[in-house]
BAFI-3210 file (N, C-alpha, C; in Angstrom, 3 decimals, decimal comma, padded with zeros to 6 digits):
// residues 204
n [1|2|3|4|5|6|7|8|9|10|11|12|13|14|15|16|17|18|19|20|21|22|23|24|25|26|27|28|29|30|31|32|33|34|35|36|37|38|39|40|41|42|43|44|45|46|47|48|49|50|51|52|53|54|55|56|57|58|59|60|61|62|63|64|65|66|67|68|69|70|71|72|73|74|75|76|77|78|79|80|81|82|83|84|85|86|87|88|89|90|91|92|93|94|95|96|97|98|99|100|101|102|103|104|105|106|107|108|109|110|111|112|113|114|115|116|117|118|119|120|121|122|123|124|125|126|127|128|129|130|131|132|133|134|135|136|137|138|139|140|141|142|143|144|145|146|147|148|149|150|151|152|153|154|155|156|157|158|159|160|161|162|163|164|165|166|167|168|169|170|171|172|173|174|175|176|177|178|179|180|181|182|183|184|185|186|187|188|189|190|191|192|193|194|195|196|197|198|199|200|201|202|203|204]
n.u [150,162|149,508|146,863|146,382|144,610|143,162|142,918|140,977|139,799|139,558|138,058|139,233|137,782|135,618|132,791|133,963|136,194|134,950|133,900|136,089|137,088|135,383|135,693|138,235|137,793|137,187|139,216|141,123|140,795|140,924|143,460|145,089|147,636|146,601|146,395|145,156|145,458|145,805|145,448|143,930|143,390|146,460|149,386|149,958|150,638|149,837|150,607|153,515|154,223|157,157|158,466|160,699|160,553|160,796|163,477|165,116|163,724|163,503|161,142|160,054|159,060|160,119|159,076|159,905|159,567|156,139|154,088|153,683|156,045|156,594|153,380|153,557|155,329|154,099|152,083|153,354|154,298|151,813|149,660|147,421|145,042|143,010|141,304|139,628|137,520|135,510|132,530|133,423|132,456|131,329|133,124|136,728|138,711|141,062|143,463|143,277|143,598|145,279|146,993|146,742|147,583|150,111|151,385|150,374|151,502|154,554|154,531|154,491|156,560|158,081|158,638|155,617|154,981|152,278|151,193|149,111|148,516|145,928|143,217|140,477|138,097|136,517|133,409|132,260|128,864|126,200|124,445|124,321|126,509|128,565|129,233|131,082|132,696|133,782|134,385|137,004|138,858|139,380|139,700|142,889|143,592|142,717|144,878|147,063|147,292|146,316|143,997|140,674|138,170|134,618|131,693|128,437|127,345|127,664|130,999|129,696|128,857|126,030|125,720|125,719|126,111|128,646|129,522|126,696|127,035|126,582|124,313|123,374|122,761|122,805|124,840|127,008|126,722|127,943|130,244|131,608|131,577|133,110|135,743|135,418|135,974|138,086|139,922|139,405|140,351|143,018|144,063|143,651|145,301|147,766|148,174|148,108|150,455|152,185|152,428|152,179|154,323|155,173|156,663|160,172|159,890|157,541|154,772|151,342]
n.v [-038,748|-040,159|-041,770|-043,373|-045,487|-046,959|-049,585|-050,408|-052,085|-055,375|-057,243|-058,100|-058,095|-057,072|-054,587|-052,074|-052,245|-052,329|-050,094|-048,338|-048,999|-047,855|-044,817|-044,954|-045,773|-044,237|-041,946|-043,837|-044,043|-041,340|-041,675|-041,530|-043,291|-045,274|-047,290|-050,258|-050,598|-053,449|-052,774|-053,348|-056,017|-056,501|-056,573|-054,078|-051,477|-049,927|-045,914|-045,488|-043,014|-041,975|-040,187|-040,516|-040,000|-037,256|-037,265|-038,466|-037,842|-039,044|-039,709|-041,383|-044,136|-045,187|-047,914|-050,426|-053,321|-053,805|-053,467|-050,363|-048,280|-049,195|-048,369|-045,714|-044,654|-045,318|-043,318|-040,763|-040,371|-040,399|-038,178|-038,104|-039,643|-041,924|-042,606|-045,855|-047,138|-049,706|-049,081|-049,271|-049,912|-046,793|-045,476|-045,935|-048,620|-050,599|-050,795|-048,877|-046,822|-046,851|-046,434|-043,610|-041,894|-042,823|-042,218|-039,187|-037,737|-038,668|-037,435|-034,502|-034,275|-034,188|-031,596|-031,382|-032,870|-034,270|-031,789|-030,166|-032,282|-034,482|-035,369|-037,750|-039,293|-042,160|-044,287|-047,489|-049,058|-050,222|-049,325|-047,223|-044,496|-043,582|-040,793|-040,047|-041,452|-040,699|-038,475|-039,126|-039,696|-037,398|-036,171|-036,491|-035,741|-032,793|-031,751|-031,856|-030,276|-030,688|-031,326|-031,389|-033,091|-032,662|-034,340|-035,632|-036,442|-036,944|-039,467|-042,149|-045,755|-048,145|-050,777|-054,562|-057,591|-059,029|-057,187|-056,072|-053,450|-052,183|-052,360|-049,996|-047,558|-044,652|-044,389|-045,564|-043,764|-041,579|-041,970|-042,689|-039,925|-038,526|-039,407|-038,369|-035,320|-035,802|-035,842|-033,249|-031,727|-032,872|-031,757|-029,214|-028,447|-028,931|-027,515|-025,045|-025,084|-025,158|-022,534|-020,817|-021,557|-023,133|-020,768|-021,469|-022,994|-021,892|-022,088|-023,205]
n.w [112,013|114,938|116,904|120,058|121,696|124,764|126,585|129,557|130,535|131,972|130,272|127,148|124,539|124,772|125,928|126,218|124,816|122,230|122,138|121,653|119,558|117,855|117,981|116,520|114,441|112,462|112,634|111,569|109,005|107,929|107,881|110,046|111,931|114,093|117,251|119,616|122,830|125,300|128,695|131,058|133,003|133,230|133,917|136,410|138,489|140,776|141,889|144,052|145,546|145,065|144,444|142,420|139,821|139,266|140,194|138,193|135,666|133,220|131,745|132,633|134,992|138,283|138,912|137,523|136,979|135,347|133,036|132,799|131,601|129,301|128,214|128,295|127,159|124,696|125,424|125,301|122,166|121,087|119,391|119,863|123,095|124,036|126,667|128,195|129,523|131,677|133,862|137,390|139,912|140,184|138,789|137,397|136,533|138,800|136,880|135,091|136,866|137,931|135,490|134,864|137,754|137,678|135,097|134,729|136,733|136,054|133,737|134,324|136,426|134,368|132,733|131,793|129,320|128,281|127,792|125,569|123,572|122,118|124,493|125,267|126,724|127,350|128,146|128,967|130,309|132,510|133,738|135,689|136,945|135,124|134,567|136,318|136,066|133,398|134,329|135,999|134,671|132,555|134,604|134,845|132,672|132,008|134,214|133,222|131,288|128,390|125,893|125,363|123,472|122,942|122,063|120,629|123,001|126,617|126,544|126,312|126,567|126,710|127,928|129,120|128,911|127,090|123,926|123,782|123,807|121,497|120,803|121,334|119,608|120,147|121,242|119,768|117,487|118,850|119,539|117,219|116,094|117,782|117,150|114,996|115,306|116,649|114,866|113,418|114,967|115,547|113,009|112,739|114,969|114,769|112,593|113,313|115,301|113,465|112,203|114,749|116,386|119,695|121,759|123,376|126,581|127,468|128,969|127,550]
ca.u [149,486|149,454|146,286|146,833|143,591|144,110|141,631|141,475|138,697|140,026|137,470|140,065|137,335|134,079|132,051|134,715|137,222|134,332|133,423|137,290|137,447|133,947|136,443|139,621|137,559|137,117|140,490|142,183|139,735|141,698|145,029|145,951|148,291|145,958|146,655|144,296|146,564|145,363|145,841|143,011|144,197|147,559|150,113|149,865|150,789|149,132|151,763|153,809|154,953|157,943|159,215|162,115|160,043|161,369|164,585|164,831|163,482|163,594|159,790|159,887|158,388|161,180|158,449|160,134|158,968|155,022|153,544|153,567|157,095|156,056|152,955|153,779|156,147|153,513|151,500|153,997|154,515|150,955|148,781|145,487|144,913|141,315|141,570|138,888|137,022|134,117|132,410|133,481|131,461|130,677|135,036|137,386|139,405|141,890|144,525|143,116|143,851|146,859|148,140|146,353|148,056|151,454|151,371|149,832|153,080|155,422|154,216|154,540|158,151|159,081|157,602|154,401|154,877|151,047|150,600|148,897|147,874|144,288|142,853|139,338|137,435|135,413|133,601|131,005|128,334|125,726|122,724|124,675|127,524|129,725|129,449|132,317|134,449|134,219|135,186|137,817|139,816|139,593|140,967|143,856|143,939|142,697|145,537|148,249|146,975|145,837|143,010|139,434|137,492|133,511|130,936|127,332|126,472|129,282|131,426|129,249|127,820|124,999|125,456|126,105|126,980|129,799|129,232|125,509|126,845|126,997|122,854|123,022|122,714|123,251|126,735|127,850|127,153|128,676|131,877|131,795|131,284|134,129|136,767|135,945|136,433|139,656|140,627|139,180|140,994|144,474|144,476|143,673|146,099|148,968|148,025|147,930|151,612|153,292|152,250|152,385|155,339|155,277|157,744|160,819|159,916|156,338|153,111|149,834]
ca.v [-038,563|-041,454|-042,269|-044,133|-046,008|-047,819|-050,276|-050,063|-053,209|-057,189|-058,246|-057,505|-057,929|-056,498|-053,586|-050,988|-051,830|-052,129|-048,585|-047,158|-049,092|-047,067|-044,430|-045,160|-046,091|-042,517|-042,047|-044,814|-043,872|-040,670|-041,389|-041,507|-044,515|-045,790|-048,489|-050,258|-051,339|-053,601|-052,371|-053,801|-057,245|-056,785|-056,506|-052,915|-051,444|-048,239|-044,843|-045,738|-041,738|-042,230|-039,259|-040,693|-039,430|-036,141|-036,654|-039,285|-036,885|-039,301|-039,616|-042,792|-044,493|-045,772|-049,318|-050,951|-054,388|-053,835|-052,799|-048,860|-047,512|-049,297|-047,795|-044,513|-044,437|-044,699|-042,379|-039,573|-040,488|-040,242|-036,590|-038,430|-040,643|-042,015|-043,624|-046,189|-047,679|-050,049|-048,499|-049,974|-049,249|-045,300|-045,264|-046,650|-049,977|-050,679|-050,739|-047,708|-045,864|-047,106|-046,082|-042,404|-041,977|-043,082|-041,087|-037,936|-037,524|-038,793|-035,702|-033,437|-034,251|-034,127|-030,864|-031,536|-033,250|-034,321|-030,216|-029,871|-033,626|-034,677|-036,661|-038,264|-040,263|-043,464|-045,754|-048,762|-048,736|-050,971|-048,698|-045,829|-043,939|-043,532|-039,632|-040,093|-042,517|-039,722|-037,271|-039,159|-039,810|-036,249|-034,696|-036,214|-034,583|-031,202|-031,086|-032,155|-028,897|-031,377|-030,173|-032,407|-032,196|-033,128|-035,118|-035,471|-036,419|-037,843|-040,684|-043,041|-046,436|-048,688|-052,214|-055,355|-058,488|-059,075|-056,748|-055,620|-051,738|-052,350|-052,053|-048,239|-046,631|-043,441|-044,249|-045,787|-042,422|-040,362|-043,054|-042,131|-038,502|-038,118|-039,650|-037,282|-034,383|-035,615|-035,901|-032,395|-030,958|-032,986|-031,011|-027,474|-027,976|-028,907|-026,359|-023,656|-025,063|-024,800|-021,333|-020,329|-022,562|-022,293|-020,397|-022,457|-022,607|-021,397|-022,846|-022,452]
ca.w [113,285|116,065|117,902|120,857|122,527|125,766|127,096|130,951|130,759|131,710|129,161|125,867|123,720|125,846|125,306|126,151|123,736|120,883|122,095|121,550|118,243|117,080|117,876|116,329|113,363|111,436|112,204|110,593|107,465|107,850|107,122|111,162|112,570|115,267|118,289|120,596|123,763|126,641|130,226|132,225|133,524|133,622|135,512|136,399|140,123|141,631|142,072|145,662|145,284|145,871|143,259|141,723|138,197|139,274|139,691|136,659|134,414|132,140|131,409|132,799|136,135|138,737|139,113|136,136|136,378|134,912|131,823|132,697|130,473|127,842|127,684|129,000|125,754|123,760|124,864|124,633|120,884|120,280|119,225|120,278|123,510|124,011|127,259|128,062|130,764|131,861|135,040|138,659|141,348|140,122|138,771|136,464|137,237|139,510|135,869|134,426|137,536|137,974|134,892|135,290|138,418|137,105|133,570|135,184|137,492|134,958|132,691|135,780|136,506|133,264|131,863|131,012|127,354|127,535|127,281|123,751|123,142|122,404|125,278|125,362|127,544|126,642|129,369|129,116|131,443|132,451|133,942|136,059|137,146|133,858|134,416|137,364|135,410|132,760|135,311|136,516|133,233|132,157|136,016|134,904|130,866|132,092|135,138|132,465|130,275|127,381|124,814|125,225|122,732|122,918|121,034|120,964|124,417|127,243|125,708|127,270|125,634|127,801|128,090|130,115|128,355|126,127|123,146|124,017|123,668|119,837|120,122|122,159|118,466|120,166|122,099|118,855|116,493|119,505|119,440|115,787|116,177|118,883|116,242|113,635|115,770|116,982|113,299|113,078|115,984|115,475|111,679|113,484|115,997|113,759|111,500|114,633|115,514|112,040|112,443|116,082|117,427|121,144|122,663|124,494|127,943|127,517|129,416|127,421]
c.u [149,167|148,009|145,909|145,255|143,772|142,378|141,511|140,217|139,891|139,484|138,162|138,990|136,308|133,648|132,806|135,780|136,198|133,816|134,873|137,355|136,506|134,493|137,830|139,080|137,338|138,714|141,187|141,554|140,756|142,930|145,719|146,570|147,538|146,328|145,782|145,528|145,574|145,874|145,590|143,466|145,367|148,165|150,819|150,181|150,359|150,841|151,962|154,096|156,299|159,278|160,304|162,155|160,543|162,767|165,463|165,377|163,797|162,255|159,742|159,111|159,579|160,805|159,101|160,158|157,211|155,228|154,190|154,081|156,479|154,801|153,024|154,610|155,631|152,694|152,228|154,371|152,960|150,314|147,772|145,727|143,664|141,889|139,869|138,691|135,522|133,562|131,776|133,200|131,508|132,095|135,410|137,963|140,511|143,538|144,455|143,561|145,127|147,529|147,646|147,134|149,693|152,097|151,193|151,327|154,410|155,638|154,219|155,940|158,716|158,756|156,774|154,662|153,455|150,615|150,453|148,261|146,503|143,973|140,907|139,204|136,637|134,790|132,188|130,376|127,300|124,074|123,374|125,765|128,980|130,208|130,323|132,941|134,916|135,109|136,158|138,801|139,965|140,040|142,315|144,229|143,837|144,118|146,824|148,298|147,153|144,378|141,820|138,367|135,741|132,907|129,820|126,860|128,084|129,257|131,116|128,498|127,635|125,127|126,216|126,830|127,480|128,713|127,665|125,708|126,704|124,904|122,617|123,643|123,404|124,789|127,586|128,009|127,921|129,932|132,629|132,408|132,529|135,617|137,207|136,283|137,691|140,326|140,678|140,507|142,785|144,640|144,800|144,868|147,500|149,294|148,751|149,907|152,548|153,264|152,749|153,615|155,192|156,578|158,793|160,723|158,885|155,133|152,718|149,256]
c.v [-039,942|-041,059|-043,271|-044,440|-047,068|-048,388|-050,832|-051,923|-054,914|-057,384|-057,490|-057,293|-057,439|-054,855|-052,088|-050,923|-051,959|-050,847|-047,332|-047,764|-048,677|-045,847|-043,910|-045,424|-044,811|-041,944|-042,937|-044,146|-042,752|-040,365|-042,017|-043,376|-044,891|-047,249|-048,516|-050,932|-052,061|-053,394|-053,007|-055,337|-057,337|-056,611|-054,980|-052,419|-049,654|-047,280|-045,535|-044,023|-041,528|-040,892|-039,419|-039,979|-037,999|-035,775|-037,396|-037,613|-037,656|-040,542|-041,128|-043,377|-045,193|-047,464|-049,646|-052,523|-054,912|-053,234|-051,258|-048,106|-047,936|-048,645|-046,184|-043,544|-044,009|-043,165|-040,843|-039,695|-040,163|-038,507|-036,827|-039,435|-041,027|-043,373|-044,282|-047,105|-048,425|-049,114|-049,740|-049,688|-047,423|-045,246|-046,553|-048,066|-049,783|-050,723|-049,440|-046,386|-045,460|-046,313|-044,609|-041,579|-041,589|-041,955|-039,618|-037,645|-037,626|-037,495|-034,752|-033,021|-034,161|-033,045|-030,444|-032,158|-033,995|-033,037|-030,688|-030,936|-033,546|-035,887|-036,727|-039,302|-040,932|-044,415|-046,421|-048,593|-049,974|-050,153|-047,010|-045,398|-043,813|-042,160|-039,546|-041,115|-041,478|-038,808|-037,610|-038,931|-038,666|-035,552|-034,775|-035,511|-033,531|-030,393|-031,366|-031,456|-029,510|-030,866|-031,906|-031,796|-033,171|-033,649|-034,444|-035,561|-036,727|-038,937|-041,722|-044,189|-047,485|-050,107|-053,306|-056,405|-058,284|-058,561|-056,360|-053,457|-051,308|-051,946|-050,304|-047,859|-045,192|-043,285|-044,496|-044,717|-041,655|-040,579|-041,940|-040,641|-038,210|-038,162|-038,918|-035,768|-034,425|-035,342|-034,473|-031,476|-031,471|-032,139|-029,809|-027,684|-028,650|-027,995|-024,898|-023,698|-024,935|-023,491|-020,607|-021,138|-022,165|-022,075|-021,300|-022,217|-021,637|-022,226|-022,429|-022,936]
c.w [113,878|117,065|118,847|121,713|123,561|126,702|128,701|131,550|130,929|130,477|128,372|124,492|123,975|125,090|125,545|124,478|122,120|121,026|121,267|119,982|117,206|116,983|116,839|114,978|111,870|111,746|111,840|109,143|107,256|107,511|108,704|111,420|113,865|115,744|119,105|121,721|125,383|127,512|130,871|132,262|133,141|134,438|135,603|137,924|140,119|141,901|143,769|145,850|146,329|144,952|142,649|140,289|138,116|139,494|138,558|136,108|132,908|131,422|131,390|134,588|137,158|139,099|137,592|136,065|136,106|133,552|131,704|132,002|129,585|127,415|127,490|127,642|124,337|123,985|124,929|123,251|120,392|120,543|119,773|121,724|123,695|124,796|127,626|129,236|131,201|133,861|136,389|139,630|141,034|139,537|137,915|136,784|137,687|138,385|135,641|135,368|137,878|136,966|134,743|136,445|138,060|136,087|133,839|136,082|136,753|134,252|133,520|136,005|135,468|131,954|131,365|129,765|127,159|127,203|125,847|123,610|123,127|123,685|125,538|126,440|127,581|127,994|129,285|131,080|131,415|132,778|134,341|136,640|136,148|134,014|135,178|136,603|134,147|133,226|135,530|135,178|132,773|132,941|135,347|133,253|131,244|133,054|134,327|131,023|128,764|126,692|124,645|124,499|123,128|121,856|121,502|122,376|125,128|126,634|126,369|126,081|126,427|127,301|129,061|129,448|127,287|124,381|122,906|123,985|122,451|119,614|120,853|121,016|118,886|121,078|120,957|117,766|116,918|119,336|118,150|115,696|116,604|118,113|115,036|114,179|116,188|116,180|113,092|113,832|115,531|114,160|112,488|114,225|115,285|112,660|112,407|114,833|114,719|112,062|113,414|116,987|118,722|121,263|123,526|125,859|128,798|128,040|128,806|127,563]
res [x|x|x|x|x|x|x|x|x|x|x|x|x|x|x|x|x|x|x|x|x|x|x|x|x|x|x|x|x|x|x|x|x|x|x|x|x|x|x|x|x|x|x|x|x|x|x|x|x|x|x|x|x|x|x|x|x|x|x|x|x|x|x|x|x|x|x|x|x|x|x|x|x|x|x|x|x|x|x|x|x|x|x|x|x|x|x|x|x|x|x|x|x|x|x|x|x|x|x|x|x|x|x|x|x|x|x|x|x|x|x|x|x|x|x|x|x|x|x|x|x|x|x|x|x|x|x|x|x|x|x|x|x|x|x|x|x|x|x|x|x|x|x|x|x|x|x|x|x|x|x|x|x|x|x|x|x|x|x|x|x|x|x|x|x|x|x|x|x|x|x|x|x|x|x|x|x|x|x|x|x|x|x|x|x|x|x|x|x|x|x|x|x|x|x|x|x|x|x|x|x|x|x|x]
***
């Protein structure tokens, strides 16, 4: 099992990506193959919709000089994604959206193949509006009929300077928390599919 964490923050080492690796950390313990990947300051470009992804069809993006295939690659290889975000004016960053945007259409034109996947939503905050960067990151898992699973509270953890979310005790048990349920959920739902195969050419 591949869990794929994607860090939508410039700062590479900041209080988002020590939130996804509080995360990612009960699943590695687990057995799972986990990746943290930076997004946020690169060189990332917003959807032009220009649908070529549909007549492609080959779960790829027709912008092919950025980041986006490559990650886009991974995250159809992975069972888990746990995307991640510091909060920008009430919303995610100008990367994270980008590649939301991008990926969400990709998987549209090409079947759905995030159907089934686990997807989570992680985002550093400083005082307020994390509950809309949550929201946003999950429109696009719920409209790409992906399976979110919950924690203790929203995947939210409170701080400002570099690595200050490491003292919000209760964002870091939820972090925790959120990783062992994915663990929980990727078993069940591999279990469910050795069993129940879907149907060829079945939505569920």
């Amino acid at each position: 099992m591949y869990a794929l964490a994607i860090n939508g923050s410039p700062r590479k080492d900041g209080n988002t990506a020590l939130l996804l690796q509080e995360v990612l950390t009960p699943l590695t313990r687990a057995g799972w193959e986990t990746e943290l990947v930076q997004v946020g300051g690169k060189d990332i470009r917003g959807c032009i919709a220009c649908y070529q992804c549909f007549e492609n069809k080959d779960n790829q993006c027709s912008i092919q000089t950025d980041i986006f295939n490559e990650v886009m690659a991974k995250m159809l290889q992975a069972q888990a994604i746990i995307l991640g975000s510091p909060t920008y004016f009430t919303d995610v960053t100008a990367e994270l959206k980008a590649l939301l945007d991008r990926s969400g259409l990709v998987s549209q034109a090409n079947g759905v193949p995030f159907r089934g996947k686990i997807g989570a939503a992680v985002t550093a905050v400083r005082r307020a509006g994390a509950t809309h960067v949550f929201d946003t990151i999950n429109h696009m898992f719920l409209m790409s009929q992906m399976i979110v699973p919950g924690s203790t509270y929203w995947n939210m953890g409170y701080g400002f300077d570099k690595g200050e979310v490491s003292k919000d005790q209760a964002g870091i048990v939820n972090m925790r928390h959120l990783g062992s349920v994915i663990n929980w959920l990727g078993a069940a739902v591999h279990d469910h599919l050795a069993q129940y195969p879907e149907p060829e050419g079945t939505i569920i």
